[in-house]
Short mmCIF file of the C-alpha atoms (twelve columns), coordinates in Angstrom:
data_MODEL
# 
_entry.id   MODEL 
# 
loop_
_atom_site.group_PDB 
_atom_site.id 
_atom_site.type_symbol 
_atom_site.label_atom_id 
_atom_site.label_alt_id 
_atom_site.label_comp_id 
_atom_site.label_asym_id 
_atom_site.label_seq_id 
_atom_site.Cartn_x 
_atom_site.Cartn_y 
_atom_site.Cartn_z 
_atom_site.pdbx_PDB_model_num 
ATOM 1   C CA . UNK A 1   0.000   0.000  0.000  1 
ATOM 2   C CA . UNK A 2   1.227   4.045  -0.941 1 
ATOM 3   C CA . UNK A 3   2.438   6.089  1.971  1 
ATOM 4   C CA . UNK A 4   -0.384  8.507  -0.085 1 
ATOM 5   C CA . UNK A 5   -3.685  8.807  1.737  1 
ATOM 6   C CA . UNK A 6   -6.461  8.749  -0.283 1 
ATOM 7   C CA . UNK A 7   -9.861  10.593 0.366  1 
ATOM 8   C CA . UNK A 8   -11.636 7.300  1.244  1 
ATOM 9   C CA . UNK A 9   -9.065  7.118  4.291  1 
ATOM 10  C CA . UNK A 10  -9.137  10.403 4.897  1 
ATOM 11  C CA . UNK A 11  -13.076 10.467 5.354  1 
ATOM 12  C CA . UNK A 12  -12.764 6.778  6.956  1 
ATOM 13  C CA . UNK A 13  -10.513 8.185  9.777  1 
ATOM 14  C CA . UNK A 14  -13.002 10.725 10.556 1 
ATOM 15  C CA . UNK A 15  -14.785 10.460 13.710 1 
ATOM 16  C CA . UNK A 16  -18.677 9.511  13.137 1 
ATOM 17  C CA . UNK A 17  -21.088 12.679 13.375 1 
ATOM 18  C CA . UNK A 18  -24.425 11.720 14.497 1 
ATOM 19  C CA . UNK A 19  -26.830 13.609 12.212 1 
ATOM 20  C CA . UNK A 20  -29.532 14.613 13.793 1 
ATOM 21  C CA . UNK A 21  -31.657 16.234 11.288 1 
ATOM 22  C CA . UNK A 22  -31.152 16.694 7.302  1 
ATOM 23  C CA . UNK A 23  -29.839 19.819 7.310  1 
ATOM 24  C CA . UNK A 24  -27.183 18.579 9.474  1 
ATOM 25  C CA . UNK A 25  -26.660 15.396 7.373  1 
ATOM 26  C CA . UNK A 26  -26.075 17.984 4.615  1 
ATOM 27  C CA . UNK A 27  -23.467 19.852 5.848  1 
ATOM 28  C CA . UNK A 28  -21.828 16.628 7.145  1 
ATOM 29  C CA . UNK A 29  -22.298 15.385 3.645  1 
ATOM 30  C CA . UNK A 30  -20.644 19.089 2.522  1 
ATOM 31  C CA . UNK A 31  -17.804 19.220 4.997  1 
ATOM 32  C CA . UNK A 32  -16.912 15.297 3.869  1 
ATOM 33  C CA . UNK A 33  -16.682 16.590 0.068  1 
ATOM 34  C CA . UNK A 34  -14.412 19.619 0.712  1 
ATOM 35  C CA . UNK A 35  -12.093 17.306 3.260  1 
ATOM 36  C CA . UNK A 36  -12.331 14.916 -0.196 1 
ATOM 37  C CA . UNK A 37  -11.200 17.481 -2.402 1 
ATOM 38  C CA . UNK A 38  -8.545  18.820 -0.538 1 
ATOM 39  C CA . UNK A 39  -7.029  15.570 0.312  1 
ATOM 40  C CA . UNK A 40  -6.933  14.431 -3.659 1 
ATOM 41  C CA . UNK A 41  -5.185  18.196 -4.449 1 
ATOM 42  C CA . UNK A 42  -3.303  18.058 -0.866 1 
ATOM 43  C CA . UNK A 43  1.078   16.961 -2.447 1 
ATOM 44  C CA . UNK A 44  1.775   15.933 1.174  1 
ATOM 45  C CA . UNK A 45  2.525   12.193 2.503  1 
ATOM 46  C CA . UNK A 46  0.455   10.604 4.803  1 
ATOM 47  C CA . UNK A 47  4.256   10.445 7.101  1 
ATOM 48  C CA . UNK A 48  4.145   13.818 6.422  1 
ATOM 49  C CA . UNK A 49  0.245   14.883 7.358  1 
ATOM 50  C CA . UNK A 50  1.371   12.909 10.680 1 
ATOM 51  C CA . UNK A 51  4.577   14.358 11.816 1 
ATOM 52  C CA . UNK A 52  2.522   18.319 11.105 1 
ATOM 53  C CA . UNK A 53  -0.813  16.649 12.886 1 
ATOM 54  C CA . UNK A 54  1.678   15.705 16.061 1 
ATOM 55  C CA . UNK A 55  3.056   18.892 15.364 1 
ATOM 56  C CA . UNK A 56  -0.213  20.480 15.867 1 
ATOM 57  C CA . UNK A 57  -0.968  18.662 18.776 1 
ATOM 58  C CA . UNK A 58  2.041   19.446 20.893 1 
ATOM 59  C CA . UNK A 59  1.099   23.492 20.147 1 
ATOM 60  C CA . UNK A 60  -2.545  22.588 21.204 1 
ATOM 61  C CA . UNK A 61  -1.323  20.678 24.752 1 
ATOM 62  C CA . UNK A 62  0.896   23.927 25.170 1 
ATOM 63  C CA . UNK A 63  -1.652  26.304 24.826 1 
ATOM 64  C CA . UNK A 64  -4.014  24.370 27.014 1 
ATOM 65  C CA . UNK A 65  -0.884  24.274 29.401 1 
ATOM 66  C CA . UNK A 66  -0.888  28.333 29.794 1 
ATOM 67  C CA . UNK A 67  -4.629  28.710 29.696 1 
ATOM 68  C CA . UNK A 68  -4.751  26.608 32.555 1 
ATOM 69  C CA . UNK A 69  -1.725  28.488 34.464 1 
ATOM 70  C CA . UNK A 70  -3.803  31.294 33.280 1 
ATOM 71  C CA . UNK A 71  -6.871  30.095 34.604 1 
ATOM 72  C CA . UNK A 72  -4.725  29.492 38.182 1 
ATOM 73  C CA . UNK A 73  -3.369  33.495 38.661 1 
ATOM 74  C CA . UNK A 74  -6.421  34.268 37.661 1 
ATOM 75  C CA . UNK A 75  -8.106  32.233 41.052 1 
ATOM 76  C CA . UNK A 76  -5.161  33.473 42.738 1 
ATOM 77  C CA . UNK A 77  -5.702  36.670 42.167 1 
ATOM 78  C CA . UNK A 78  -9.270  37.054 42.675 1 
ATOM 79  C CA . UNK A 79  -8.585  34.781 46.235 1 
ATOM 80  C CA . UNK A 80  -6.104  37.641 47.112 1 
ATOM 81  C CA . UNK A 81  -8.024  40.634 46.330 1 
ATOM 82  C CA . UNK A 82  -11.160 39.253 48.097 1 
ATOM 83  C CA . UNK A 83  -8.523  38.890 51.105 1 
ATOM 84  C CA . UNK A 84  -7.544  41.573 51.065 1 
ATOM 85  C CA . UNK A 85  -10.693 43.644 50.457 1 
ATOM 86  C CA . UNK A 86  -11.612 41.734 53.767 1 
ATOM 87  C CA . UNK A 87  -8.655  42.612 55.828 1 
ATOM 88  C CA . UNK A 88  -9.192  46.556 54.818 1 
ATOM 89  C CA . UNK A 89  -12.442 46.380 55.928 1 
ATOM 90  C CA . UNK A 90  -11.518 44.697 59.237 1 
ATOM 91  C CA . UNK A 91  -9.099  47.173 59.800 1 
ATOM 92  C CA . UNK A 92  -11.676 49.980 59.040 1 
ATOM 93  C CA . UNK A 93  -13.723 48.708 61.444 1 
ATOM 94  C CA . UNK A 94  -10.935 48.572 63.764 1 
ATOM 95  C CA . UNK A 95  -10.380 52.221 63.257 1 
ATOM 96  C CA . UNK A 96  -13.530 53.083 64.035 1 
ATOM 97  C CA . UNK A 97  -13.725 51.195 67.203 1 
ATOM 98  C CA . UNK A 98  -10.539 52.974 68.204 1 
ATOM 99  C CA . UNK A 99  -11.740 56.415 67.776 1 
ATOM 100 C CA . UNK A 100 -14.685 55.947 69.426 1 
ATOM 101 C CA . UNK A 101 -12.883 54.050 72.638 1 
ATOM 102 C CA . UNK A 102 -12.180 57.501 74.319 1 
ATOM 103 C CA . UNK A 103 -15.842 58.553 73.576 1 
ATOM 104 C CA . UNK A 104 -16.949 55.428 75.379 1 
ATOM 105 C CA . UNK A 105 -14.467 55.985 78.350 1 
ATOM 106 C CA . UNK A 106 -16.374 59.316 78.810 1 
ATOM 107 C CA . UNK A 107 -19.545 57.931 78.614 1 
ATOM 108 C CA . UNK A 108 -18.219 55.514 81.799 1 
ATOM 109 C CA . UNK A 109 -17.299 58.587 83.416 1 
ATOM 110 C CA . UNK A 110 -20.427 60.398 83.115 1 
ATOM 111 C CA . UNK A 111 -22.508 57.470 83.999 1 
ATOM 112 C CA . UNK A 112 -20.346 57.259 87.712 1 
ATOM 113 C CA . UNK A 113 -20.405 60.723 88.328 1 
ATOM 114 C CA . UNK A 114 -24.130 60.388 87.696 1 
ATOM 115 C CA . UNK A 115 -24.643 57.344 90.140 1 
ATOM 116 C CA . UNK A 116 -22.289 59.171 92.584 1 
ATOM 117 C CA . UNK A 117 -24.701 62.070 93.229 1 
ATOM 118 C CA . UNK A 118 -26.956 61.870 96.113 1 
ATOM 119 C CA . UNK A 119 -31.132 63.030 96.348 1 
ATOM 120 C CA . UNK A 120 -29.809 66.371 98.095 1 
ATOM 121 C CA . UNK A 121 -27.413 67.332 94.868 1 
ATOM 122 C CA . UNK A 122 -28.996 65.476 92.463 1 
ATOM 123 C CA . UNK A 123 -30.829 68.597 91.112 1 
ATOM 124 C CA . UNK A 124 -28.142 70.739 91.796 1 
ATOM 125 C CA . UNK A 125 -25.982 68.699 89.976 1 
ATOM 126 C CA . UNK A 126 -27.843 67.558 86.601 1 
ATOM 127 C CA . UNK A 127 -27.407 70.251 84.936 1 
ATOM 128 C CA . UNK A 128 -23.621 69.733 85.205 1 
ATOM 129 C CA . UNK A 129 -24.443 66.026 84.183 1 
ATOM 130 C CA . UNK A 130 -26.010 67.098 80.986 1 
ATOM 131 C CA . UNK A 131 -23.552 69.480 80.043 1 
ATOM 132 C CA . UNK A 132 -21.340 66.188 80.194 1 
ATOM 133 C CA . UNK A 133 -22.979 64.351 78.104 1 
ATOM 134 C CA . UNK A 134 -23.066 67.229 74.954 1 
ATOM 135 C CA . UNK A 135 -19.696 66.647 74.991 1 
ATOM 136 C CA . UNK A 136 -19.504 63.556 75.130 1 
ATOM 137 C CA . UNK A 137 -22.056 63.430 72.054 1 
ATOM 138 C CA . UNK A 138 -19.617 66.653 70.301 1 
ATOM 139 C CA . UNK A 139 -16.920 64.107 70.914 1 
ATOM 140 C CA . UNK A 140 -18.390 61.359 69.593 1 
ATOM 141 C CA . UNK A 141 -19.456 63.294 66.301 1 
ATOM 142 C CA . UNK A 142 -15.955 64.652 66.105 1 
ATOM 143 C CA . UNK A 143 -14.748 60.929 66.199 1 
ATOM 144 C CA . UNK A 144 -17.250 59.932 62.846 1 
ATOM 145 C CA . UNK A 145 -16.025 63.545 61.169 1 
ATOM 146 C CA . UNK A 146 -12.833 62.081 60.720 1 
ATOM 147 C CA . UNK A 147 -14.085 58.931 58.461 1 
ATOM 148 C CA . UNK A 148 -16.220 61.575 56.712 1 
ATOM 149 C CA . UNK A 149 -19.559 61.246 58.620 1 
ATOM 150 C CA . UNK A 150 -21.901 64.063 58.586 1 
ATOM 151 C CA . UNK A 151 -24.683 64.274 60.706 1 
ATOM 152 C CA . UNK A 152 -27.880 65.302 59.025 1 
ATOM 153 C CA . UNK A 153 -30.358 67.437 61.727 1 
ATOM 154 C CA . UNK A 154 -31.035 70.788 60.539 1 
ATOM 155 C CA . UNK A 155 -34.240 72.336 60.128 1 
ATOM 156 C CA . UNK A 156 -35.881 74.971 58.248 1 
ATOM 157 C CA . UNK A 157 -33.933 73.429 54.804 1 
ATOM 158 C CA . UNK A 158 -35.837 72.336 52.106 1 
ATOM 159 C CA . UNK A 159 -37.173 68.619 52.137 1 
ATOM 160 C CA . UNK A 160 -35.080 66.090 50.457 1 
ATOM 161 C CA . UNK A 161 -36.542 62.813 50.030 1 
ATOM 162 C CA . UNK A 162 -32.595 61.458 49.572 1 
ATOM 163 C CA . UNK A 163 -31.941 62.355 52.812 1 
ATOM 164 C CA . UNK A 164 -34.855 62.932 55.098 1 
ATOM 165 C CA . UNK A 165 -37.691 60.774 55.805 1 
ATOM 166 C CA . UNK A 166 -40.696 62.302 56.277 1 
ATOM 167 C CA . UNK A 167 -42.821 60.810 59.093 1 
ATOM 168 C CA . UNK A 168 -45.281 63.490 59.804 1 
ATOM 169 C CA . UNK A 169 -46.860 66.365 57.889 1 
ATOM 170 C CA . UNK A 170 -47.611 70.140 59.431 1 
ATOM 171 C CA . UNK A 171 -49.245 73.177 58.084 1 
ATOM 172 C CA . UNK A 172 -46.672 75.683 56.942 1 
ATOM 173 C CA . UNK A 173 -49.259 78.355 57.319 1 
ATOM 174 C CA . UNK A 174 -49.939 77.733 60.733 1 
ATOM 175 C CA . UNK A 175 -46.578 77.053 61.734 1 
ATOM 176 C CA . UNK A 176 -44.801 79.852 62.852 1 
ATOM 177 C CA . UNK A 177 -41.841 81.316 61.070 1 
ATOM 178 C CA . UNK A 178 -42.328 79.359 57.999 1 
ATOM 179 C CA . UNK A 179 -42.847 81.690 55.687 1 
ATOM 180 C CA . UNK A 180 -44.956 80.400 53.715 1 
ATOM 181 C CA . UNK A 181 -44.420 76.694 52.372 1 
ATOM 182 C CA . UNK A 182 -46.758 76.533 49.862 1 
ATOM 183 C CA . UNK A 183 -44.022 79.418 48.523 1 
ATOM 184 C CA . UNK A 184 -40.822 77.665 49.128 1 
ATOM 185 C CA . UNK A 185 -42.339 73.983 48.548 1 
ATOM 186 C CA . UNK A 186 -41.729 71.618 51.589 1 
ATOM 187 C CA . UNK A 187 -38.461 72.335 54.381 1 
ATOM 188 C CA . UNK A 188 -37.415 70.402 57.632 1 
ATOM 189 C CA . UNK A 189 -39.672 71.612 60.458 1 
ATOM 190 C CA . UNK A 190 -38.522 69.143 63.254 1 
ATOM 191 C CA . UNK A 191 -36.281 66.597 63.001 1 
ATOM 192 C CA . UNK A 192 -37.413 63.515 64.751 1 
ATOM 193 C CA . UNK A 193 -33.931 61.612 64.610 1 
ATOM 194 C CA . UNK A 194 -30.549 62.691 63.350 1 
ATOM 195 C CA . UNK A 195 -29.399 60.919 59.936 1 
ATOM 196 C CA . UNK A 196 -25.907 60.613 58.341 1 
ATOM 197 C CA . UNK A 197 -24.432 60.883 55.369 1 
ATOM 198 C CA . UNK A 198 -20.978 59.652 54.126 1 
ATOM 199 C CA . UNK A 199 -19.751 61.622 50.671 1 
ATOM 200 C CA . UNK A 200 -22.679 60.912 48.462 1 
ATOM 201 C CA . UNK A 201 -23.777 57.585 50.252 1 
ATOM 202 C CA . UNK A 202 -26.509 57.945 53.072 1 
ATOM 203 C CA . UNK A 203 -26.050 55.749 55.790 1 
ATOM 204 C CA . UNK A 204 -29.254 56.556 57.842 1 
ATOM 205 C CA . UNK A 205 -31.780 59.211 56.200 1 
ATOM 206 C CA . UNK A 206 -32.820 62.098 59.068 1 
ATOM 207 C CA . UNK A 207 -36.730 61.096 60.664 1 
ATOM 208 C CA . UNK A 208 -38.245 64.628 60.120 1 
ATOM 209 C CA . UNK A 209 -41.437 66.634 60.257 1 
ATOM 210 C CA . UNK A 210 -42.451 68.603 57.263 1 
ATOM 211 C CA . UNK A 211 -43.965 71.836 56.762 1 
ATOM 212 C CA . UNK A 212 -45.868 72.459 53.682 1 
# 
C-alpha cells in the first residue's frame, strides 16, 4: 500500500457525526466533500500529514498548558483581592472602634459621676451632668467627622426625600416662622432623629417633620 492517503481514508478516519436532522446530514455530507477534495489536491505524505498533525498537537497541549496556568493566577488573584478587600475592611472597622474608645471611656465617666450624686445634689448637679454628656455626644461626632460622617439634623432646609424621611406632615401656614411653604415647597420643620451621610452615600436618612 502508498504512503499517499487517499480521500476514502481520509473520510474513513473521521470520527462519526451523528446527524440529527437533514440539514445537518447535509453539511456533514458538505464538509466530507471539501475534506475529499482537498485531500486528492493536498502533495503531502500521509508520514508527512502525521509528523505536522503531532506537530499540531504538541502546540494545542501547550496552549491548554498556559490557559490553565492562566486560569490558576487568575483564582489566585481574585482569592487575594477578596482577602484583602476583607482585611481593609476589618481594619476599618478597627479604626472606628478605636476612635470611638475615648468617647466610650467618657460615657463611663459620666454614667459614675451620675450614680455618685446623692437626692440632696442630684438637682443641683444635673445640669452639670447634661452638660457632660453634649460633649460627650460633640466628641463622639468629632470621632465619625474624621471617616467623613456628617450628621444630618437641621431644620428649616428644604425637604429632600434622599436624605430625610418624612414621618409626619404640618401646616406651613400655621406654623410659625415658615414663611410660607406653599411658597418655598416643603423644608425640615422638626427633626425627629438625626441621619448621616458619608460623601454621596446615606447611611441613615434624618426622621423629620415637614412643613408644607
Amino acid at each position: 500500500m502508498s504512503d499517499e492517503q487517499t480521500a476514502e481514508d481520509f473520510v474513513e478516519d473521521a470520527p462519526p457525526v451523528a446527524a440529527e436532522t437533514s440539514d445537518e446530514a447535509a453539511e456533514v455530507a458538505d464538509a466530507a466533500a471539501a475534506l475529499e477534495t482537498r485531500a486528492e489536491s493536498d502533495p503531502r505524505s500521509r508520514v508527512e500529514l502525521l509528523g505536522e498533525l503531532e506537530q499540531v498537537e504538541l502546540q494545542r497541549d501547550e496552549y491548554l498548558d498556559d490557559l490553565r496556568r492562566s486560569h490558576a493566577d487568575f483564582e489566585n488573584y481574585r482569592k487575594r483581592v477578596a482577602r484583602d478587600g476583607a482585611l481593609q475592611r476589618d481594619h476599618g472597622r478597627a479604626d472606628v472602634v478605636n476612635a470611638l474608645l475615648d468617647v466610650l471611656d467618657d460615657l463611663d465617666r459620666v454614667a459614675a459621676a451620675a450614680d455618685a450624686l446623692d437626692g440632696a445634689s442630684l438637682h443641683a448637679d444635673v445640669g452639670a451632668v447634661a452638660s457632660g454628656i453634649r460633649v460627650v455626644a460633640e466628641k463622639a461626632q468629632r470621632a465619625l467627622a474624621t471617616f467623613g460622617v456628617e450628621r444630618v439634623d437641621a431644620t428649616g432646609v428644604p425637604f429632600d426625600p434622599t436624605v430625610h424621611d418624612a414621618v409626619q406632615q404640618v401646616d406651613a401656614d400655621a406654623v410659625e416662622g415658615s414663611g410660607g411653604g406653599d411658597a418655598t415647597g416643603p423644608t425640615v420643620h422638626q427633626v425627629l432623629r438625626a441621619g448621616y451621610r458619608q460623601a454621596d452615600r446615606v447611611l441613615r436618612p434624618a426622621m423629620v417633620v415637614v412643613a408644607q
